[in-house]
C-alpha positions as CSV (number, residue, x, y, z in Angstrom):
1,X,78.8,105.6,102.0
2,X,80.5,106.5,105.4
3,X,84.3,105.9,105.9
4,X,85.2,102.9,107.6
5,X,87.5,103.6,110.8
6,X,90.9,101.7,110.6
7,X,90.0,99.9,113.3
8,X,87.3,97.7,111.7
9,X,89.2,97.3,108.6
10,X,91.9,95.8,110.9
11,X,89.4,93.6,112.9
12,X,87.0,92.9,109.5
13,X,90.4,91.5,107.4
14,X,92.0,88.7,109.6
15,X,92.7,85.8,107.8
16,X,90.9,82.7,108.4
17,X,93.9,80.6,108.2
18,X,95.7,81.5,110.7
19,X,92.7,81.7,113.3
20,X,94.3,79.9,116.0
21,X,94.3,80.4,119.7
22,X,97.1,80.0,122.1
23,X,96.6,77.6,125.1
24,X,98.1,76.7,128.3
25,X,101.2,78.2,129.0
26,X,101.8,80.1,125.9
27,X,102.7,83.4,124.4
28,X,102.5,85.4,121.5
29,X,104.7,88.2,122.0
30,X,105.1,91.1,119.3
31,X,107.9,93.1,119.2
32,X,107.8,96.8,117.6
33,X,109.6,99.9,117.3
34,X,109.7,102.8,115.0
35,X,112.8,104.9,114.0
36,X,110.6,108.0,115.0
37,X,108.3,108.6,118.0
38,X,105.2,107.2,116.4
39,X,102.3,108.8,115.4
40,X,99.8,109.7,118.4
41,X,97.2,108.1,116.7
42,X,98.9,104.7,116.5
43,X,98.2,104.4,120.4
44,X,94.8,105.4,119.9
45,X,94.0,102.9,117.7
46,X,95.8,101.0,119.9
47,X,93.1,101.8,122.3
48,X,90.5,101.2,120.3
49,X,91.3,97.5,119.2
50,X,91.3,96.2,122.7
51,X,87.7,96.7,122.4
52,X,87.5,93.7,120.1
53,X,90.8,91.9,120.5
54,X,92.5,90.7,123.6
55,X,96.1,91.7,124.1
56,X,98.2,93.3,126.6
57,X,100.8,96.2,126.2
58,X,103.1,94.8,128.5
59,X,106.0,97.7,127.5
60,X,106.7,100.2,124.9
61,X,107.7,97.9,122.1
62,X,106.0,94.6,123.7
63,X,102.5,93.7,123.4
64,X,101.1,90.3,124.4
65,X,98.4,88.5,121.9
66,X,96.1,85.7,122.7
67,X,96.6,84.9,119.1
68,X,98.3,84.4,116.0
69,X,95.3,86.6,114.2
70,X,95.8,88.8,117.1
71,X,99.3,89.3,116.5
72,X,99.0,89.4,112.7
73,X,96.4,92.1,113.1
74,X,99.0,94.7,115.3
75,X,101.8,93.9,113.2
76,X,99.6,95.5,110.4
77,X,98.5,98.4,112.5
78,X,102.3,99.1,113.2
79,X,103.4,98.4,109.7
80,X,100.6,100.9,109.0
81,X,102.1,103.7,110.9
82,X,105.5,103.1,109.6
83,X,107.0,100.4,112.4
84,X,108.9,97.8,112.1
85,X,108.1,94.3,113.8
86,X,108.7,90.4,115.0
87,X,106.0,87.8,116.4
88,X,107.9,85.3,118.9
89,X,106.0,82.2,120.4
90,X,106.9,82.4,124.1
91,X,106.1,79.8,126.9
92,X,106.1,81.0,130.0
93,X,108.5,79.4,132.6
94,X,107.5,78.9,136.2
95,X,111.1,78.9,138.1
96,X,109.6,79.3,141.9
97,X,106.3,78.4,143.0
C-alpha cells in the first residue's frame, strides 16, 4: 500500500466539529514561528495545501484562513515541523472609505 503524502493526511483528518466558515467581515489569523529557520519542506507543504484549502500567507509568521478547520489544519502542519502557534478571530475594520 503506497504512502500517503502529509498533505492528505492533513486535509483527510479535519474534524467535523469545528467545520465552520467565517463570513462577512471576518478573520482567522494564525500566528507561527519556530525557534529555528524551519524546515524547507514546511513551505512546500505549505504549497501544496492551497491546492485544497483556501488561505493566504499574508507574512512570515501570518497566514489568513477562511476557517476554523483551515486554521486547525496549519496549526498541525506547523506543530508538525516543530513550530509553535495562536489562532486569533480578527474583524476587519474599515477606517476610510
Amino acid at each position: 500500500m503506497p504512502r500517503k503524502s502529509l498533505v492528505e493526511q492533513l486535509v483527510r483528518t479535519q474534524p467535523e466539529e469545528i467545520k465552520t466558515e467565517s463570513h462577512g467581515s471576518e478573520s482567522i489569523l494564525v500566528l507561527y514561528r519556530f525557534n529555528e529557520n524551519p524546515s524547507h519542506r514546511f513551505y512546500k507543504t505549505l504549497d501544496r495545501l492551497k491546492l485544497y484549502l483556501v488561505f493566504n500567507r499574508l507574512q512570515n509568521g501570518v497566514l489568513e484562513a477562511e476557517s476554523l478547520v483551515v486554521a486547525y489544519t496549519l496549526t498541525r502542519l506547523i506543530m508538525r515541523y516543530g513550530g509553535e502557534s495562536k489562532v486569533y478571530k480578527a474583524q476587519i475594520l474599515k477606517f476610510l472609505d
